[in-house]
N, C-alpha and C positions, 0 to 999 in steps of 0.2 A: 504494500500500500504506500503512497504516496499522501503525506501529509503537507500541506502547507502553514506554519501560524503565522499568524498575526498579535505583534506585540510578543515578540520572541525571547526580548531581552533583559526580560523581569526574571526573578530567582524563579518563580513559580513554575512559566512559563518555558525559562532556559530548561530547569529540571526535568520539565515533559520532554522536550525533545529531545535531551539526552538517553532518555526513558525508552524512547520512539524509535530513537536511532540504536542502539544497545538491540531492541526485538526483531532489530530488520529492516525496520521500516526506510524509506527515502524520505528526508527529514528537510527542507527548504524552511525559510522564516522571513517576515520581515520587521521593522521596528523605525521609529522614529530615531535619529540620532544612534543608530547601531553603537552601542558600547561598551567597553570591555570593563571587568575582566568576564562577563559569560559570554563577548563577543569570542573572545580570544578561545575560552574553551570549546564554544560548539564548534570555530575552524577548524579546530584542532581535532573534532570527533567526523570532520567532514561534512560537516551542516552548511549551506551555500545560504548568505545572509541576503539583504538587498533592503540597501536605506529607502525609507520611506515607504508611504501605502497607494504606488500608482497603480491605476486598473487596469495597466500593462501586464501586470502579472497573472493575472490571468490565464496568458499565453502558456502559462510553467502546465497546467489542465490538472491538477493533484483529484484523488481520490476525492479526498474533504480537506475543507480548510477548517482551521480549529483556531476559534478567537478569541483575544486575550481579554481581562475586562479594564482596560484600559482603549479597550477600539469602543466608538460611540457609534451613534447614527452621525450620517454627515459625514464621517471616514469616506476618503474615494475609494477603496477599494472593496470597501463592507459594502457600499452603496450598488455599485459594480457587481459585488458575488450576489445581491438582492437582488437587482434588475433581470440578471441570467439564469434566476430560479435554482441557483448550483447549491449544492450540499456543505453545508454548515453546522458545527457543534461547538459549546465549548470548551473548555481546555479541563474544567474537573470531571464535566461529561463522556469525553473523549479516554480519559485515564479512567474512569470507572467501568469504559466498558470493556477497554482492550487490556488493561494493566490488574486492577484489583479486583475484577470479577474471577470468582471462587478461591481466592484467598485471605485467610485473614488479619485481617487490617486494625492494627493498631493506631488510632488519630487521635492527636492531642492538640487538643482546644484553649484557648485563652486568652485574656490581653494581655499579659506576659508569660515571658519566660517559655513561650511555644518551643524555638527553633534548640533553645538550651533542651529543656527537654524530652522532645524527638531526638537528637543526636545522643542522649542517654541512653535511651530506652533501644535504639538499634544498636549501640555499642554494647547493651547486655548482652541481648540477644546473638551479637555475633561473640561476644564472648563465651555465652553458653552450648557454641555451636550449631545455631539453627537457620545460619546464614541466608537473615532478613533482606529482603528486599527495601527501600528506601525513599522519603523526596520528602527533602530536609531545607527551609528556606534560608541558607546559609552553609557555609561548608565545615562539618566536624573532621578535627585536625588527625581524631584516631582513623577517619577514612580516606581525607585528602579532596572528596568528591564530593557535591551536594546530593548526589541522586544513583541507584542502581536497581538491577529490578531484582538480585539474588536469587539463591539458586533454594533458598527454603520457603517452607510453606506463608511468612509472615513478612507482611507488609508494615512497616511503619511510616507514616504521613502527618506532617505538622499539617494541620486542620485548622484553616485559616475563614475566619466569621467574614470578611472582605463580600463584596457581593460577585455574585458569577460570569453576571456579561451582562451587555447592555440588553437580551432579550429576558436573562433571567436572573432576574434581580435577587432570587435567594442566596443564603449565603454557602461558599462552597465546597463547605465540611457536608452539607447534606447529600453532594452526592456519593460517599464513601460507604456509606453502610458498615460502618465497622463493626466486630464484635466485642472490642474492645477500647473502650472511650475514656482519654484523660477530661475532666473539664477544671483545670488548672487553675482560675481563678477569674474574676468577672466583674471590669469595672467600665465609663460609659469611653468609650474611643471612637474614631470614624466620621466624626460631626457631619463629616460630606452624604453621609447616605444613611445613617441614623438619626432621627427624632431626639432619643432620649433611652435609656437604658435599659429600659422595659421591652424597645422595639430589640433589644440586641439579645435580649433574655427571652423572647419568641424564639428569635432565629435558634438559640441553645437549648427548647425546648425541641425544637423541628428536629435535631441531633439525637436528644434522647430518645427521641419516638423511633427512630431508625436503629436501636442496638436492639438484637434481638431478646428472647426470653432466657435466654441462656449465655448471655454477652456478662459484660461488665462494666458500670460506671467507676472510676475513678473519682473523685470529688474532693475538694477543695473544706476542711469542715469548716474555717474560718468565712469563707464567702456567702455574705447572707444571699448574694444576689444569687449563688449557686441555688441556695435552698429552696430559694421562692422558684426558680429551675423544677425543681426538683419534685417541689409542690403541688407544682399543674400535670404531674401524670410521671409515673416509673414505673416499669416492668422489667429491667434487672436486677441482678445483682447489684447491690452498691456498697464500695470498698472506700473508707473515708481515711484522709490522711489530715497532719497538719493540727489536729486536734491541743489545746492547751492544757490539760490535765488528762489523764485519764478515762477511755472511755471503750467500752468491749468493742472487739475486734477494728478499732481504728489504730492508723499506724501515726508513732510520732517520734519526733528528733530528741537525743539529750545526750549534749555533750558539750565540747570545746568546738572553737572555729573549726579548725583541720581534721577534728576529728569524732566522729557520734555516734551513739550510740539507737539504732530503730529497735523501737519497744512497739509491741504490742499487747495492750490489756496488762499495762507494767510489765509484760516479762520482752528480756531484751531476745531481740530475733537474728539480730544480726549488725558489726561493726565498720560502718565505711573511715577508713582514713585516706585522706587525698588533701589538692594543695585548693581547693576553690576557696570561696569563702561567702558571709552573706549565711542570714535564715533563709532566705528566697531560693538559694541553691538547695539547703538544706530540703525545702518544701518540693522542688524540684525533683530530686533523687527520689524522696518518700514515693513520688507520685511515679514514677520510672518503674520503681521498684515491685510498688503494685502492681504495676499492667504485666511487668515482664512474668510477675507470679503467675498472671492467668494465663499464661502460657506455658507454665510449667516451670519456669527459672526458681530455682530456689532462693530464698531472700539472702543466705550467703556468699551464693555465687551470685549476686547480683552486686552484692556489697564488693566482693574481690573484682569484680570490672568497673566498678564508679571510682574503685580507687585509681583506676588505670586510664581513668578518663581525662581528657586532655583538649575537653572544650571545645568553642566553636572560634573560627576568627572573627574577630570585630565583636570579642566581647571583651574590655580589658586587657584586650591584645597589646604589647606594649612594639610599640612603629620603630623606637629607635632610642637613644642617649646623646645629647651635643651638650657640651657645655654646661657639665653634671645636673642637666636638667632632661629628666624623661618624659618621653610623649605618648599617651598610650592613646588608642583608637575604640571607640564602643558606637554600638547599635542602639543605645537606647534614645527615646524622641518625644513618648509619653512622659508627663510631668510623674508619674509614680515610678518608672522606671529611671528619669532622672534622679531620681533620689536614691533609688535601691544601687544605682553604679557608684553615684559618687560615693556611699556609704560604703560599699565594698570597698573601695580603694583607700578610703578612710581607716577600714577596719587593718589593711592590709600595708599600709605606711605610719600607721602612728598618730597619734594628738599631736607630736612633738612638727611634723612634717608638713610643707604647704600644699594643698593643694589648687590650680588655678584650672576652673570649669569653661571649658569653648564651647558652644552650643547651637546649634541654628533651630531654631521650629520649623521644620521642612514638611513634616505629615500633612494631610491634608487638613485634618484636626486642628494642630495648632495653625496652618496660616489661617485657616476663620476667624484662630483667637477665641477660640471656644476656653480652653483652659489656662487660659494667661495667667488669670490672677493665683491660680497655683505655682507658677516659678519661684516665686521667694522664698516658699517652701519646699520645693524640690532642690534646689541651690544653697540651702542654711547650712551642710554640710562643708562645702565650700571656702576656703580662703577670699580668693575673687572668684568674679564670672564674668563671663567677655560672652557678648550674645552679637549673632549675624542675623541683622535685622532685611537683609535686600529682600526683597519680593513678599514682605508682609503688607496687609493692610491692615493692620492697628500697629499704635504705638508702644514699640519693645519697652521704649527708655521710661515711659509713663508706668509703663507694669511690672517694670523690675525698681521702680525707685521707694520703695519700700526697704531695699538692700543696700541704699545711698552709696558712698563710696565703692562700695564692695562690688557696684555691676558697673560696667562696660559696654555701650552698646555702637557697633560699625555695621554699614552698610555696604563694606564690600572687602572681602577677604582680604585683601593686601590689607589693610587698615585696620581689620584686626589681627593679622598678624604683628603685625610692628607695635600696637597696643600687646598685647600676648608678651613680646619679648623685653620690650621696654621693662612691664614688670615682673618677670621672670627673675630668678636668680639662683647659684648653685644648689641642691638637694631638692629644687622644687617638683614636681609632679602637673602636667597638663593633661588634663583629662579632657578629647575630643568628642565629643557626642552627635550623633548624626544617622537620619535611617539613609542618608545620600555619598554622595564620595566627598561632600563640603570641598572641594573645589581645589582639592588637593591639599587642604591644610597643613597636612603632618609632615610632609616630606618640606613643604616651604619653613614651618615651625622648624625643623632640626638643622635645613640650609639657613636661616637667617642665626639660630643660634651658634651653628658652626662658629659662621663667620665672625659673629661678636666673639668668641672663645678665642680665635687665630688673631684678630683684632689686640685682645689684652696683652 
């Protein structure tokens, strides 16, 4: 078969076709602004790209085109495969029918901490030998690759709440049908295509109604929003983690940063020691830990492969050292997740140690400026914080000056670079934040720092 996509070069989207290309398939794409790095990998898998969505392409006559939800109406090429009555799907539709039909699919759902733990839960599993299949929206460093289809019975999928295309506005974890379902945690994100939180807590109902009578929920116990989830109808099994005290058959953390102790019903089940840090990891693994059980992983051997885990990039990744100042790179972009990184790098350098927060609101969430007036909050952790204001429509400097001195606000990366370094100084820590490539920040952050260093 011959596929075509459309909107190629998103993680999601790259992931399928590496998916597509791996089964056989003839895998073509195209995208706005083709860019790397999943430009560079699908070349590399022999995927023929082509900038832009002209109705030329057409000419290429694929099987089906498969479209990303990032193509609209009004795309000339969408517009085009409409006019010619040609066959069209979308991209979680197209993977549900050729990829995870009859096997079982492990998806984990949430407003954080998805892509962290999907790349757990397949790193059990391939440590327990049952060599999972995968499509991970980020690349886990124990495998090098975002996405493979594996040679065992079990699929794992970061199960993204996003809507599915411009015909089918659900969200699209629903077309997975897993048997086994993380719901990881549940707060209001997306402002472009949600209402309000309740509309997003549908869509996680539309989830549960899809694991069969014999599947498994994972669940969050701390999330009320899960509950009220959970509320309006369940017919699995439901496995609860995260819990604050005590409570039968839920699983909970209790230990040191590096290392803990998974209790269940008080009695200890099993001990992860590794180098992460954060309760949000912690809660993570818990939830990993469960799913891989329902697959048969024993909580032991689940704990001897989290110790051996080794993350994804672009979480705390650190880019480089100039000028005994380190710049590390993160994915975080939601105001609760800016807080859980800086807090991590906090927990992980000391009181004693600066840390200086870069940050752009790039989501589509924050440029509405839906959650503005939470940055002061997400950023308290922080020494300073330098925010990239270009292509917002509200004002950064107004809804960070709560933080007075302490924030920073430029409209165009050079300018906050040289702000950045200006105040920089030996032992400091820069913490990048970003769901985008911010415009190449880190690599200009460690070249201007260089140079001030050869400078003295």
């Amino acid at each position: 078969m011959h596929i075509h996509i459309l909107g190629i070069c998103g993680t999601f989207m790259g992931g399928l076709a590496a998916l597509a290309r791996e089964a056989g398939h003839r895998v073509t794409g195209c995208d706005a602004n083709v860019y790397p790095p999943m430009s560079d990998q699908l070349r590399a898998l022999g995927i023929e790209l082509i900038e832009g969505f002209s109705p030329e392409q057409l000419a290429l006559k694929p099987d089906m085109f498969v479209i990303g939800n990032v193509v609209s109406r009004g795309n000339p090429l969408m517009e085009a495969i409409l006019d010619a009555g040609l066959p069209y799907t979308s991209g979680p539709q197209w993977l549900a029918q050729e990829v995870l039909q009859g096997r079982h699919v492990l998806a984990v759902a949430g407003t954080h901490g998805k892509t962290t733990t999907t790349s757990m839960l397949a790193w059990v599993l391939e440590h327990a030998g049952l060599q999972p299949g995968f499509l991970v929206g980020g690349v886990p460093m124990n495998f090098g690759v975002s996405a493979r289809l594996g040679a065992g019975k079990c699929f794992v999928i970061e199960a993204d709440e996003y809507d599915t295309a411009f015909f089918d506005k659900r969200s699209k974890f629903v077309h997975y049908r897993p048997r086994t379902a993380v719901l990881n945690n549940l707060e209001y994100d997306h402002a472009d295509i949600f209402p309000d939180l309740a509309a997003i807590e549908t869509q996680f109902h539309h989830l549960v109604r899809t694991v069969p009578s014999s599947g498994r929920l994972v669940v969050n116990a701390r999330e009320e929003a899960l509950q009220r989830v959970l509320a309006r109808g369940c017919w699995s099994e439901v496995q609860r983690f995260g819990t604050r005290k005590e409570e039968p058959g839920a699983l909970r953390a209790r230990g040191e940063p590096h290392a803990f102790d998974v209790l269940r019903g008080g009695l200890k089940i099993a001990r992860v020691e590794w180098e992460l840090l954060g309760e949000h990891n912690q809660l993570n693994a818990l939830a990993a830990l469960a799913a891989a059980e329902h697959v048969g992983v024993a909580p032991e051997v689940a704990a001897e492969a989290l110790g051996r885990f080794q993350n994804v990039r672009r979480r705390l990744e650190l880019r480089g050292e100039a000028g005994g100042v380190k710049v590390y790179d993160d994915f975080a972009h939601h105001p609760t997740a800016l807080r859980t990184t800086v807090n991590g790098l906090r927990r992980r350098v000391g009181l004693g140690a600066r840390i200086l927060a870069v940050f752009e609101p790039r989501s589509n969430t924050m440029k509405l400026g839906t959650m503005k007036a939470q940055l002061p909050w997400a950023l308290e952790e922080a020494d300073l914080s330098f925010c990239h204001s270009g292509g917002l429509g509200w004002n950064a400097a107004e809804a960070l000056a709560p933080m007075g001195e302490q924030a920073v606000v430029c409209e165009d990366i050079d300018a906050l670079v040289k702000a950045v370094v200006k105040a920089a100084r030996p032992g400091d820590h820069i913490l990048c934040m970003s769901n985008g490539s911010f415009g190449g920040i880190h690599a200009k952050l460690l070249q201007a720092l260089d140079k001030l260093e050869n400078r003295a």
